[in-house]
N, C-alpha and C positions, 0 to 999 in steps of 0.2 A: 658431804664434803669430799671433795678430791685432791689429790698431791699430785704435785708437779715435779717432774727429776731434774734435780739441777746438773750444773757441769761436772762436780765430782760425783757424780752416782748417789746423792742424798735424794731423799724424799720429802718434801715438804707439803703442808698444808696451801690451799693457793686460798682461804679464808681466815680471818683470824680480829681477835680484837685489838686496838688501837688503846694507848693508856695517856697518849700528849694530854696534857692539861687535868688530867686526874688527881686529884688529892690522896692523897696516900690509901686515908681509909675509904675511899671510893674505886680506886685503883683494886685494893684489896679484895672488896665487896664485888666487883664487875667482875674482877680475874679467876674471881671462885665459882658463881654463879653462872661464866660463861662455861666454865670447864665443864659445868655438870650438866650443862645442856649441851655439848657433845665438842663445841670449838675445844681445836686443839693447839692452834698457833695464836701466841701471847706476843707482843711486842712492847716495848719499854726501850727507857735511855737512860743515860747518867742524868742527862740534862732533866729528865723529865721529875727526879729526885722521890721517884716511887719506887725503886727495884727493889728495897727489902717488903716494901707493901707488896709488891707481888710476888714473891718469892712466898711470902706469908700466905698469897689467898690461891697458890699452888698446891703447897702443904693441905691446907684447908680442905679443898675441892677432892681430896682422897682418890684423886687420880694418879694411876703410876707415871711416875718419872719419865720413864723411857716411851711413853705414849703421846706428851706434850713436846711441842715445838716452841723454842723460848729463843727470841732476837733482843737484843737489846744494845746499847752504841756506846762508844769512848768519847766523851767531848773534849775537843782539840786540845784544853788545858793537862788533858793526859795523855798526848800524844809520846811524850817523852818519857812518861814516868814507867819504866820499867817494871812498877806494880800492880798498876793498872787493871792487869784480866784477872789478877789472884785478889784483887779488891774487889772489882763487880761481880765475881762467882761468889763472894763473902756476903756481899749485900744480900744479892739473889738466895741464899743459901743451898748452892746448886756445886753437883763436883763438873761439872761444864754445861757449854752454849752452846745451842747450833745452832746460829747463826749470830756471827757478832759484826757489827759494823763502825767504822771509824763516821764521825757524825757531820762533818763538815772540809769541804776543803779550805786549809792556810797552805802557808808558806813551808811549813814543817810537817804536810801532810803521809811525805813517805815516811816519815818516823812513824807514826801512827799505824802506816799501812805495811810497813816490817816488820812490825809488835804484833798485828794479827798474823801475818805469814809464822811467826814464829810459834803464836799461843795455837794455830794451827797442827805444824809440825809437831806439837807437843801433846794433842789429842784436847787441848782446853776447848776446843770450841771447834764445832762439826763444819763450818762452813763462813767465809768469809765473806762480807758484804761493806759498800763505799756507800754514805746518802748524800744525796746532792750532789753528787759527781756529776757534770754536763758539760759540755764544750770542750774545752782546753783539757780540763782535768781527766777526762774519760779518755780520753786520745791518749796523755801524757803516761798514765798508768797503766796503758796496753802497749804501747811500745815498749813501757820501759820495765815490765817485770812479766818474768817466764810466769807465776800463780796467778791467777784473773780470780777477781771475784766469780761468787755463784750469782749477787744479786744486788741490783743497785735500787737503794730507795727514794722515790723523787714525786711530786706533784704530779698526779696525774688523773683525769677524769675526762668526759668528753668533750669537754669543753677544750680541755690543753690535753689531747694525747699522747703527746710526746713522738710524733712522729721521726723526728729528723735524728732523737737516741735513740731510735728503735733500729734506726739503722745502720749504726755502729754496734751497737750491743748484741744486736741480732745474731751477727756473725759470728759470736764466741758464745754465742749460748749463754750469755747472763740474763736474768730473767728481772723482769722490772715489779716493783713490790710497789704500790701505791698510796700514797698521804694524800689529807684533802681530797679522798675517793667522790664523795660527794658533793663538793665544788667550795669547799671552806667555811671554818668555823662564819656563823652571822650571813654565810652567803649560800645556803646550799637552797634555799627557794628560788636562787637562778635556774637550777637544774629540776626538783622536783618538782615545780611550775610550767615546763616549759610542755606547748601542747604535742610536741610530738613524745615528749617520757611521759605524760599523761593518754597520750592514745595509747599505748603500746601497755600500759599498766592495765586499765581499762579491758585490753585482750587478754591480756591473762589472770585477770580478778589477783593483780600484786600492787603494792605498793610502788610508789615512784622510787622510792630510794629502794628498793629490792631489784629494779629494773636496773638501775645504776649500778648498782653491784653487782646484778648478773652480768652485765655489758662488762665488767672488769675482769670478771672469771671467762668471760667467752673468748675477748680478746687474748688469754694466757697473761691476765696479770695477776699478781698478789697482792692479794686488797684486806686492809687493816682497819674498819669503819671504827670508831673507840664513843663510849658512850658511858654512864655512870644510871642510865636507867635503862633498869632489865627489861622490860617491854621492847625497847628499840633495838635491844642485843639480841634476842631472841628473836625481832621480826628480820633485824640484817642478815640473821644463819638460814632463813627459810627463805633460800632461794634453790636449792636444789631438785623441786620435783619437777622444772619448768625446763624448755632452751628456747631461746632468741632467735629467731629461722634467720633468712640471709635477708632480707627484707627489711627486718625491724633493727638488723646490725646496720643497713646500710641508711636509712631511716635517721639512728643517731650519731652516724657519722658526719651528718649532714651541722651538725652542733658545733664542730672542731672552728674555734675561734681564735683558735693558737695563742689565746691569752690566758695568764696565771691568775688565781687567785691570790695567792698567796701576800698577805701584807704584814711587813712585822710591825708588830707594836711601839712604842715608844721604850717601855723599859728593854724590849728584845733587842732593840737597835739599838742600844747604849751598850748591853751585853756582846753584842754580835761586835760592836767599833773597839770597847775593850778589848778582847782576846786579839781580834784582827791587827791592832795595832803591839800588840804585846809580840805577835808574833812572825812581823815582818819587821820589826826593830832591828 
């Protein structure tokens, strides 16, 4: 494992596991069992409605505190509420976060993003972080506040690199964290089918999604693979005895199709038109 220095002089893990869609006691079980095979960045959300499950499978994994790296995000329904970060260190059972992220942009998103400036200022949380910030909103929060985040979390894989945040982000040293590393829930056989991540696994006697993940650590991303069975968690961290020459990066560069994965669901998009509309009213 390696860590990456962000903009305030923290040190982060650039590997770590993913909890979206984890059921509590899977969340649990995955959070404990990765800690002890050596991951040391955890990520989680309000939204994701596991944070005391992994708070729990922290405690469990009898690794110190001060050695794990814990993210997890505010859904825009607590953007406003002034309790917010002293409720999710509650859930978590944790006395702070390094790194906390407001989880969506609305219309009330600077409330959100002055509630981390502040849980900041206050020592609650080691480092600030925007997810899904892109376009307008990534612009709009760098002109308009002296604190920049350390790191913004967004869709990224070789398929959508995110080239064109990269080169906004780039220049302040915010560092991009990755979801959907492997190209999306039900679609990741896009990518670990694809015969040039098959030739290049092939070289190096790895799996395709090990190669996928090493292409996120080579590029300087932070990549979160999240899984509920230990086999796959354990084969996602065994990507460090290997590097990528410039050949095999240039290789999967060749993949960039500038299109997303990502498709919400039908309940997501009823939740996602709720708030939305709740909060441009």
């Amino acid at each position: 494992m390696k860590e990456i220095l962000l903009n305030n002089g923290i040190k982060m893990p650039n590997i770590g596991i993913g909890t979206y869609l984890l059921e509590p006691t899977d969340a649990k079980n995955s959070v404990r069992e990765a800690l002890k095979m050596g991951y040391r960045l955890i990520d989680t959300a309000n939204a994701y409605r596991n944070e005391k499950a992994v708070g729990i499978g922290i405690k469990e994994s009898m690794i110190k505190r001060e050695e794990i790296f814990v993210s997890t995000k505010l859904w825009p329904s607590e953007y406003e509420n002034d309790n917010a970060v002293d409720e999710t260190l509650k859930r978590l059972g944790l006395d702070y976060i390094d790194l906390l992220f407001i989880h969506q942009p609305t219309k009330n998103w600077r409330s959100g993003y002055k509630q981390l400036i502040r849980a900041y200022k206050e020592g609650k949380i080691k480092a600030i972080g925007v997810s899904n910030f892109e376009g307008e909103y990534i612009n709009e929060l760098i002109h308009e506040f002296d604190i920049l985040p350390q790191v913004i979390q967004v869709e990224c894989h070789p398929l959508f690199p995110q080239t064109e945040l990269r080169k906004v982000i780039d220049k302040f040293n915010i560092k991009l964290m990755s979801w959907y590393p492997l190209g999306g829930k039900g679609q990741t056989l896009e990518l670990r089918e694809n015969y040039i991540i098959k030739n290049i696994a092939e070289k190096y006697d790895k799996t395709p999604a090990q190669i996928i993940l090493k292409w996120h650590t080579e590029m300087g991303f932070i990549v979160i693979p999240g899984s509920k069975n230990i086999d796959h968690i354990r084969e996602n961290f065994d990507i460090f005895d290997f590097n990528l020459c410039h050949s095999d990066m240039k290789e999967i560069e060749k993949l960039n199709s500038n299109s997303r994965r990502y498709i919400r669901t039908e309940e997501e998009l009823e939740k996602f038109l709720a708030w939305k509309i709740q909060y441009e009213e």
